[in-house]
C-alpha positions as CSV (number, residue, x, y, z in Angstrom):
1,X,0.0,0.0,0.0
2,X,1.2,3.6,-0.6
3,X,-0.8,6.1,1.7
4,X,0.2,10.1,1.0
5,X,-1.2,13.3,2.4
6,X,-1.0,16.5,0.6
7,X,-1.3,19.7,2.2
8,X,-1.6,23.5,0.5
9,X,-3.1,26.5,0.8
10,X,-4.5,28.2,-1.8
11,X,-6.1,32.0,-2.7
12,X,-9.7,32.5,-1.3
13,X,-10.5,33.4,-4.8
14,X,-8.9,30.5,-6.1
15,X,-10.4,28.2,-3.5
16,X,-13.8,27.3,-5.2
17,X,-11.6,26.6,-8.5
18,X,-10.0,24.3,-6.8
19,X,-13.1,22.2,-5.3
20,X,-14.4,22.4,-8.6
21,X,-11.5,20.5,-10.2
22,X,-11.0,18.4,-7.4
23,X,-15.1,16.8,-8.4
24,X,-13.8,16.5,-11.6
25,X,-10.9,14.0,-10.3
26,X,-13.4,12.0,-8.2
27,X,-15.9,12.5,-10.8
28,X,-13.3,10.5,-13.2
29,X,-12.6,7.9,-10.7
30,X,-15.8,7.2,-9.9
31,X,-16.3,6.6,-13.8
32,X,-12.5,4.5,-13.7
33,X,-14.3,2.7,-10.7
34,X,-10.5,1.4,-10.0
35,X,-10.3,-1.2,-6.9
36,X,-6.9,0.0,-6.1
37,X,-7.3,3.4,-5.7
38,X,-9.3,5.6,-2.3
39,X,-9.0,9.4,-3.0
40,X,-10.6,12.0,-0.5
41,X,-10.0,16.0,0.3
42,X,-10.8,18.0,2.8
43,X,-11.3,21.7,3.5
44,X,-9.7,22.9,6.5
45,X,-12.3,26.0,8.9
46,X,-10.3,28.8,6.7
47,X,-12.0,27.7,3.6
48,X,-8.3,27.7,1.4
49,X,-6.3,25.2,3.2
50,X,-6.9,21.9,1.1
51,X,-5.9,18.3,3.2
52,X,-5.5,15.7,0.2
53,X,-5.8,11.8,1.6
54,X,-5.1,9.5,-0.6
55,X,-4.0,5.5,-0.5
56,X,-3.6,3.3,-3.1
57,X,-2.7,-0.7,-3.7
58,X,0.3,-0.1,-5.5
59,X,3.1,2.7,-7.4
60,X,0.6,1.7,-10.4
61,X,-2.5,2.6,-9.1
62,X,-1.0,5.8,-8.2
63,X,-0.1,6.3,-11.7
64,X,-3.4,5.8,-12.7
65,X,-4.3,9.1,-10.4
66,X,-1.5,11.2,-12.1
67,X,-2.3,10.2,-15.8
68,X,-6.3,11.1,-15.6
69,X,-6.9,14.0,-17.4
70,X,-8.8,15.9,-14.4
71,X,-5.8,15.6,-12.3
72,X,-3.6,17.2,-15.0
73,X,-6.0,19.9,-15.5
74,X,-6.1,20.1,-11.3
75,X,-2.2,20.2,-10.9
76,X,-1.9,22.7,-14.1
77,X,-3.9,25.3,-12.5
78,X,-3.2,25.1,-9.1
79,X,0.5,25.1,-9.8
80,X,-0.4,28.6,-11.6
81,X,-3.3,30.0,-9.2
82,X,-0.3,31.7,-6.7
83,X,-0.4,29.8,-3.8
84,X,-0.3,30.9,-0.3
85,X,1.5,27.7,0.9
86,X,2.8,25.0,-1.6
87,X,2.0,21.3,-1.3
88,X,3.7,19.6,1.1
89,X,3.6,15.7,-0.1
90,X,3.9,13.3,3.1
91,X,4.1,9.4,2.7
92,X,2.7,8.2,5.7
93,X,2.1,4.8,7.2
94,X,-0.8,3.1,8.8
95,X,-0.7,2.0,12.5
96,X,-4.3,0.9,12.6
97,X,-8.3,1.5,11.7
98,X,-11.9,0.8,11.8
99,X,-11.6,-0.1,8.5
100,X,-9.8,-2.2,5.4
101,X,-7.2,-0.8,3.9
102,X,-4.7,-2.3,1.2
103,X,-2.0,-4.5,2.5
């Protein structure tokens, strides 16, 4: 399993951009339906500080992610949207949960 969190901040006026693309990259992988691949994001209170969650079965399944067009489209124009903080990329590790994960 490869587990990551992302962390950024962006512009408040960026900020509803950025949702927007984000449902575009779960809207794809709904429509992928891929077994290998859990993708969530959250909005922290200050409404521009995005918390990415992702874990996926393999280095393949995260390639999957990277090579949908959505995500492109999500990475181009947050890249470009002149962000207050830039993605910090974590890979963490699982200690334990209420739920199944990949092995």
């Amino acid at each position: 399993m490869k587990a990551l969190r992302v962390h950024y901040t962006t512009t408040a006026e960026f900020a509803p951009v950025n949702q927007a693309n984000i449902a575009g990259i779960v809207n794809e992988l709904k429509e992928l339906n891929h077994p290998g691949i859990k993708y969530s994001t959250w909005l922290l209170p200050d409404g521009k500080t995005f918390m990415h969650f992702d874990q996926f079965e393999n280095e393949e399944a995260h390639d999957v992610l990277t090579s949908l067009a959505s995500f492109k489209k999500f990475d181009e124009e947050l890249w470009a949207s002149g962000l207050e903080t830039e993605p910090v990329l974590e890979h963490i590790t699982l200690v334990a949960a209420t739920e199944e994960f990949f092995e």
